[in-house]
N, C-alpha and C positions, 0 to 999 in steps of 0.2 A: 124214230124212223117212220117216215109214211107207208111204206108199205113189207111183209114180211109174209112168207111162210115159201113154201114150193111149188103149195095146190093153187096159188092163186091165175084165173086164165091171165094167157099174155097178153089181152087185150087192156084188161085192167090193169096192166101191169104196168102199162103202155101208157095208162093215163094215170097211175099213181109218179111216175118217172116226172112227167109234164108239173105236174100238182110239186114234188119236189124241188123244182127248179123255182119257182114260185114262192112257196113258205120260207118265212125265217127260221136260220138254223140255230140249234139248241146249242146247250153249252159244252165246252168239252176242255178237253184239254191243248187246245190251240192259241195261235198267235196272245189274242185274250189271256188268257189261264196263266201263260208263262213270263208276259211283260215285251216278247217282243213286237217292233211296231208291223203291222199288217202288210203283204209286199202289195206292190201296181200292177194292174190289171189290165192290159191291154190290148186289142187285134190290130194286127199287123200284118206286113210283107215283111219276110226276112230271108235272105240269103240260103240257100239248101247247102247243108253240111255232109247231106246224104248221100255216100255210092252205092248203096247198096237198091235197087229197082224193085225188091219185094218191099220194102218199107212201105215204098209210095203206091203201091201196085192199084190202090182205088181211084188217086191222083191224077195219074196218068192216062185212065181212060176218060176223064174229065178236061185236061189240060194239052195241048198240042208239046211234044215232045220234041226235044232239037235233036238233030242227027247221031250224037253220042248219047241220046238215051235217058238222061239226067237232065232234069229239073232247074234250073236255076235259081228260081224266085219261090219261095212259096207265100201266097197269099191267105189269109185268115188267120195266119196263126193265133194262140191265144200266148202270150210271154208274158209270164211271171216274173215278175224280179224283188229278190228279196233284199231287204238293208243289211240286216243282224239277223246269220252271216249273209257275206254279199255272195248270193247266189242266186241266179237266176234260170229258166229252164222255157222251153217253147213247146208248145202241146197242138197237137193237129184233131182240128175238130173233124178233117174229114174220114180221116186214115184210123180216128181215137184213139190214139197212143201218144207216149212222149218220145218227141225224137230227137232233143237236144238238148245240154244242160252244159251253164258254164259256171267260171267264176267271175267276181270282177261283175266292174260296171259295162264292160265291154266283153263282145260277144269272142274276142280272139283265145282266151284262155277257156277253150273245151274242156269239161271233164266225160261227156258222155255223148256218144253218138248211136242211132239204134241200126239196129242190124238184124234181118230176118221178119217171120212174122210175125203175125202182130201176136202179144202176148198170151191173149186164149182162144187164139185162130185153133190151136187143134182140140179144143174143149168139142164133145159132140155136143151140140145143138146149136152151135157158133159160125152161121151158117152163112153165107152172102155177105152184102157194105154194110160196114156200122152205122149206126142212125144214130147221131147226136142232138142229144133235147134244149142244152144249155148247162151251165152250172149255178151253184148256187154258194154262198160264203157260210162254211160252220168255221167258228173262233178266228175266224178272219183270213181261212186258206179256202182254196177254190175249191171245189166238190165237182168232177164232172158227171152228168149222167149223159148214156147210151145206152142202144141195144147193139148185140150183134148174136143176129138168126134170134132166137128165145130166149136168146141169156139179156137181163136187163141187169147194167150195171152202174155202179156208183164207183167211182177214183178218185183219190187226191194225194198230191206228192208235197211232201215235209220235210224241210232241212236240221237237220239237227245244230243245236243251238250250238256249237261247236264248228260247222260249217264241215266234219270230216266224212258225215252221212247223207245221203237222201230216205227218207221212208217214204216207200209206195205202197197204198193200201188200195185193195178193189174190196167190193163188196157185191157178189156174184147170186143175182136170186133165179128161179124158173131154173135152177141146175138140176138134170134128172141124172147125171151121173158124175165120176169124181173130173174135177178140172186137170186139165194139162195146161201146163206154166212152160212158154217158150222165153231160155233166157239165152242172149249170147253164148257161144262159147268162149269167149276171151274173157266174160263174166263171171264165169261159175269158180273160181276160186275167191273171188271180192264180191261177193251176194250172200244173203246169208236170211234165206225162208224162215219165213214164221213158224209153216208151218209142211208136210210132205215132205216127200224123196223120189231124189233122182231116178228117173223111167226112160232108157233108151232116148236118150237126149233131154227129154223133159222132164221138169217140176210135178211129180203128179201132186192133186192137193186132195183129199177125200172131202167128197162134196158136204157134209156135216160140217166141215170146216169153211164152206165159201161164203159165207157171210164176212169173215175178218179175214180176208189172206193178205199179206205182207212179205215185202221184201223190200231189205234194205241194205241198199247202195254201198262200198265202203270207198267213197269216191278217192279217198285221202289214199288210199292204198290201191287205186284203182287199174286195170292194165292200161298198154298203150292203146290209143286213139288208131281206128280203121282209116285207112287210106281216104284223105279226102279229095273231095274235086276240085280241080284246078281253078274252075269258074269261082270257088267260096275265097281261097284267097285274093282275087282280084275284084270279087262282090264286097268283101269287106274292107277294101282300099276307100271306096265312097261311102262310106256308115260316120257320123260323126264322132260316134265311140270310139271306132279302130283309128283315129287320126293318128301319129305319133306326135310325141309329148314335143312342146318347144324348143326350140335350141337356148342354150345356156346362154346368156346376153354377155358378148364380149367388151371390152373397151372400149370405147367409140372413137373410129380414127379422128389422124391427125390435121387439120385447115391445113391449105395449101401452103400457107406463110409459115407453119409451123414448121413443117414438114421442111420447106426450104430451107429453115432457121438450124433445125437441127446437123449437130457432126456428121460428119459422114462418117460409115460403120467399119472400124479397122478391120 
């Protein structure tokens, strides 16, 4: 890892983050290690899943807002999609969290949509917008780096070769005191922490422990899906993924001679 410890200033911290996104990643036990093949990479405009207005809440002072308050489009996205299993997931460089996870090669079969803040929004020193650096590829999965306020972090989200998990791991440095972990509540009985316990709604996680915190998904077993916006169904009608399947190819009628030729139907 390029940079460690707690004493180090945020400034260098700021440019060990930078330096990260840059270096080749070492070896682990990723896509590599385990045989399966590496997902696609790509920024995009994708359709907003999200009702919930704190999700987007840095978005939207950036973005002109339509009358109902909600988003339609979001632009930048970074979407991951994996082969083996087919799951794929959309990460917001601007908001730094992940806000959407499906299955399928197509975006209609949601398994996760986010809701509330952002994850170590109530971490003290987690202060102001996140600042996204880039990411970088360790064993062939995306690595993000950001800040938000002092906290300088690293993230990256892993499907279990099963396709019935996600693992999310941060890696939380400049932490002066222990993290609070914001998770859904429609989550907390299909999540299941690395590491901490439950604090008046939150994950707390003892900052000794923020180098490796994890949590992992149990998508298979996952709750219902939050109320979506009426706009994402009718945004996904022009996706060429959500097309529906062809019609069954019937017999081909009958020439007009034929037709004439034929009995009439008792």
């Amino acid at each position: 890892m390029v940079f460690r410890g707690e004493s180090m200033p945020p400034r260098l911290s700021l440019i060990a983050l930078w330096l990260a996104a840059a270096l080749p990643a070492g070896a682990d036990t990723g896509a590599a290690a385990t045989g399966a093949p590496p997902p696609t990479i790509r920024q995009v405009t994708l359709p907003n899943p999200v009702s919930d207005p704190v999700v987007l809440a840095h978005r939207t002072l950036l973005t002109p807002v339509p009358a109902d308050g909600l988003l339609t489009q979001l632009p930048g996205l970074i979407e991951v999609r994996h082969s083996q299993p087919a799951i794929g997931y959309a990460w917001d460089p601007v908001e730094c969290r992940l806000l959407f996870a499906w299955k399928g090669a197509s975006l209609t079969d949601l398994i996760l949509v986010a809701e509330g803040p952002g994850p170590l929004s109530a971490t003290i020193g987690a202060i102001g917008s996140p600042h996204y650096f880039g990411y970088r590829l360790v064993g062939g999965y995306p690595e993000f780096l950001y800040r938000i306020g002092r906290l300088a972090i690293e993230e990256s989200i892993v499907p279990s070769p099963d396709g019935t998990r996600l693992v999310q791991r941060w890696k939380v440095y400049q932490a002066e005191f222990d993290l609070m972990l914001a998770v859904p509540q429609r989550w907390r009985e299909s999540v299941q922490p690395g590491a901490g316990s439950w604090t008046e709604g939150f994950l707390k996680v003892p900052k000794a422990q923020a180098g490796d915190l994890t949590l992992t998904w149990q998508i298979a077993s996952g709750p219902e899906l939050p109320t979506l916006p009426a706009a994402w169904t009718q945004a996904l009608a022009s996706l060429p993924a959500a097309a529906p399947p062809a019609a069954t190819p019937s017999a081909p009628a009958p020439s007009p001679a034929a037709a004439a030729a034929a009995p009439p139907a008792p």
